[in-house]
C-alpha positions as CSV (number, residue, x, y, z in Angstrom):
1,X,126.9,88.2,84.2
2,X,130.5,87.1,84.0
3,X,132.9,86.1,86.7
4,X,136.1,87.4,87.8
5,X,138.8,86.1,89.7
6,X,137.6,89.2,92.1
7,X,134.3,88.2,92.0
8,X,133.2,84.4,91.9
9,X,130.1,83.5,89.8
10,X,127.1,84.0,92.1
11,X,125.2,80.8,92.4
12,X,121.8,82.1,93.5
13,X,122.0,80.9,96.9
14,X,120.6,84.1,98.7
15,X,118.1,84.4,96.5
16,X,115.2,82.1,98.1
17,X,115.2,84.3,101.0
18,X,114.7,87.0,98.7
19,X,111.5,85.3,97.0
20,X,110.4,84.6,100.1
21,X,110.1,88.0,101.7
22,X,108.4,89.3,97.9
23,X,106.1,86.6,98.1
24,X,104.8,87.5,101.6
25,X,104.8,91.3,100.7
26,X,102.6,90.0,97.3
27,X,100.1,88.7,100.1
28,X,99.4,91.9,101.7
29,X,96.6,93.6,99.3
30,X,97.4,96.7,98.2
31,X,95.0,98.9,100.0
32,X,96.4,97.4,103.1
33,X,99.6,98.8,101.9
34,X,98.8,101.9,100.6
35,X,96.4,102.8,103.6
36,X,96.9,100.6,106.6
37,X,94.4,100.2,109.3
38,X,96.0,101.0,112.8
39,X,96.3,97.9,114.7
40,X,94.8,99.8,117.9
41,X,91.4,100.6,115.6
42,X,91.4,97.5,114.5
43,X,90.8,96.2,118.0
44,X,88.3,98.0,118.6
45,X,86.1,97.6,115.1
46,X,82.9,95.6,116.1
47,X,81.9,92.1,114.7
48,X,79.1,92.6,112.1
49,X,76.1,90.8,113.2
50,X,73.5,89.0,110.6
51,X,70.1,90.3,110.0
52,X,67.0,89.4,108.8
53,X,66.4,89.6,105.6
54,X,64.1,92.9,103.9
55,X,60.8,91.7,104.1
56,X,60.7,88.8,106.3
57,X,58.9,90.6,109.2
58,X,55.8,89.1,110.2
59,X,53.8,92.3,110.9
60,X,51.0,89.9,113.2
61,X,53.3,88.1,115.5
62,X,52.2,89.6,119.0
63,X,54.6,91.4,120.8
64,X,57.0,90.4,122.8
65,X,57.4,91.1,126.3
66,X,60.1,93.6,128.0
67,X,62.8,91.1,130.1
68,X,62.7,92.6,133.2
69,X,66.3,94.0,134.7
């Protein structure tokens, strides 16, 4: 690009800011762009708890009892 008296050569000064604001939209994975999850149901999605794994029952244990309430 050449310079004018008009227009001074541009030294790239604003252009850090720039790369910074594409970087942190690069961050944000695409389906999160494309389809966003409302904040609101976000809140309210429940923590996944582990399990046991498939098989690892023991069939013979005896029961447990009820807690009483």
């Amino acid at each position: 690009m050449t310079s004018t008296p008009d227009a001074p050569e541009h030294d790239g000064s604003d252009l850090a800011e720039l790369r910074a604001e594409i970087d942190e939209l690069k961050a944000i994975p695409h389906e999160e762009i494309v389809n966003p999850l409302p904040h609101s149901l976000e809140e309210r999605e429940p923590a996944a708890e582990p399990t046991d794994a498939i098989g690892s029952e023991d069939w013979n244990a005896p029961d447990e009892e009820p807690a009483d309430s």
